[in-house]
SEDO-793344 format. One record per residue (C-alpha): residue in three letters; x, y, z; residue number from 1. Coordinates in Angstrom, 3 decimals. Each point is the difference from the previous one (the first is absolute). Layout:
+-----+----------+----------+----------+-----+
|   r |       px |       py |       pz |   k |
+-----+----------+----------+----------+-----+
| ala |        X |        Y |        Z | NUM |
...
+-----+----------+----------+----------+-----+
This chain:
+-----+----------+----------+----------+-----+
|   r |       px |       py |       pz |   k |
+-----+----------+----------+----------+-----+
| unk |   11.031 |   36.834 |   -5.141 |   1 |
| unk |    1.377 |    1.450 |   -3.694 |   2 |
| unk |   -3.868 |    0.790 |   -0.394 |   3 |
| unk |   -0.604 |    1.732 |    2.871 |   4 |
| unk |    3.817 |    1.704 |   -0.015 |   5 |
| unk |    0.016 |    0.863 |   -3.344 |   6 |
| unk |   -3.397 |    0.086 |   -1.573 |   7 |
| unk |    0.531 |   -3.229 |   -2.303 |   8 |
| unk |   -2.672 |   -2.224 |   -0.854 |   9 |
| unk |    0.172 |   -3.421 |    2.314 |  10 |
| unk |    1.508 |   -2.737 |   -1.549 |  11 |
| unk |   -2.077 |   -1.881 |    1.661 |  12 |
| unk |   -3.708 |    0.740 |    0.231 |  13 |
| unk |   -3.890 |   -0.888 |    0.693 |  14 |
| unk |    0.178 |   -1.961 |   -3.783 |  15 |
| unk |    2.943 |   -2.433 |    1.184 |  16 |
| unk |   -0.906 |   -0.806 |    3.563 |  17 |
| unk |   -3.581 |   -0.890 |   -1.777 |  18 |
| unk |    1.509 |   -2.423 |   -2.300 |  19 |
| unk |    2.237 |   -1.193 |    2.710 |  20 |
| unk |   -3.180 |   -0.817 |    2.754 |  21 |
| unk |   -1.719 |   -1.496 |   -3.175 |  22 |
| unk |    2.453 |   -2.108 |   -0.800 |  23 |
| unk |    0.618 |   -1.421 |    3.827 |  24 |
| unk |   -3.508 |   -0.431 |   -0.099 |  25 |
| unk |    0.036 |   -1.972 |   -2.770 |  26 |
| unk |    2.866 |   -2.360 |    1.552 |  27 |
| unk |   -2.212 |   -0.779 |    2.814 |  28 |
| unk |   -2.828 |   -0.734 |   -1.620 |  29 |
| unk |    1.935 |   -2.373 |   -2.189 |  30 |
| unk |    1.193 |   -1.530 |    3.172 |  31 |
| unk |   -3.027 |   -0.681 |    1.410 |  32 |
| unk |   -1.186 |   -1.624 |   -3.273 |  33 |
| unk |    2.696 |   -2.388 |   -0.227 |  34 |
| unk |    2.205 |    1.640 |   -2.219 |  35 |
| unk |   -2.541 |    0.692 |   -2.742 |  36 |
| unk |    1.470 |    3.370 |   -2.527 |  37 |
| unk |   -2.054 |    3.134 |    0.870 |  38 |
| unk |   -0.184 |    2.625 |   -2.724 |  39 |
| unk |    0.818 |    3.493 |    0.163 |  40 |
| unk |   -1.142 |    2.837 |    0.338 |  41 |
| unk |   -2.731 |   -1.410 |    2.626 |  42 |
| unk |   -3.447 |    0.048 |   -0.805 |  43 |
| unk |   -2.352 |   -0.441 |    2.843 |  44 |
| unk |    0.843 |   -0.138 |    3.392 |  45 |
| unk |    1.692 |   -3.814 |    1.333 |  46 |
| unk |   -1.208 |   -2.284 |    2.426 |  47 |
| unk |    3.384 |    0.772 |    1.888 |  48 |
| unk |   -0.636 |    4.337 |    0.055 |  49 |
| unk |   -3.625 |   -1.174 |    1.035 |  50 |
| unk |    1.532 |   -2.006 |    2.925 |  51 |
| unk |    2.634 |    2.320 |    0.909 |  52 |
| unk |   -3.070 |    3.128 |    0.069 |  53 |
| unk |   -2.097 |   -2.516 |    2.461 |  54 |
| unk |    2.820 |   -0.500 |    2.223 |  55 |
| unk |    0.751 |    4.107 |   -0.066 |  56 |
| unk |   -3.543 |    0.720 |    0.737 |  57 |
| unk |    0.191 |   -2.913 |    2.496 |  58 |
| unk |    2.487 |    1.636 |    1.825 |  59 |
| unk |   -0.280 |    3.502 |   -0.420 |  60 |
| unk |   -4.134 |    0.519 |   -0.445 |  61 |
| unk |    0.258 |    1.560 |   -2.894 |  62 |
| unk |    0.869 |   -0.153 |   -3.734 |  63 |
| unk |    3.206 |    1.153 |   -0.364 |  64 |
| unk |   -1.662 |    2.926 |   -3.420 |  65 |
| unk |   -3.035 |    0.518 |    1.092 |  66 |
| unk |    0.607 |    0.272 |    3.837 |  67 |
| unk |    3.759 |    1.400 |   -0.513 |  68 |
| unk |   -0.587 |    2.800 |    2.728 |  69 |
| unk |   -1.316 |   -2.104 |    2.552 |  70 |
| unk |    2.193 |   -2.954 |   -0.369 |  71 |
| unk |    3.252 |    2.896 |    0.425 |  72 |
| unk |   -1.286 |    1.075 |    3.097 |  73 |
| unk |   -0.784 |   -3.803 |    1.386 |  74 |
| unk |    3.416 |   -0.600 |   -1.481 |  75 |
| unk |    1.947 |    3.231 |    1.364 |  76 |
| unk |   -2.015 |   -0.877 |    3.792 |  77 |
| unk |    1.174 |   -4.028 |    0.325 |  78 |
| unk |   -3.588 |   -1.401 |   -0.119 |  79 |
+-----+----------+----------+----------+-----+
């Protein structure tokens, strides 16, 4: 709001929500191996982003970067 009202940077911005998705990420794929530390910043992509992309594409037909118009519009239309 301050940003858009009064032309002040966000205090929150692309950078933090990053860190913040990484960082879930990295929880779940700790999970799913037991518990086992993960190190950050995340190298390569995780077994658990590569099975949450297949169930996106499962579901929507589409990869959710490389398909982002026409997964909106099956999104936006119920399908």
């Amino acid at each position: 709001y301050n940003s858009i009202v009064d032309g002040t940077p966000p205090e929150y911005g692309l950078a933090e929500g990053r860190m913040d998705q990484e960082l879930s990420i990295a929880v779940n794929e700790s999970a799913r191996l037991g518990g086992q530390a993960i190190r950050l910043p995340l190298g390569e992509e995780t077994a658990w982003e590569r099975a949450q992309h297949d169930a996106f594409r499962a579901r929507w037909g589409g990869d959710p970067i490389r398909d982002a118009d026409a997964v909106i519009q099956r999104i936006l239309k119920g399908s």
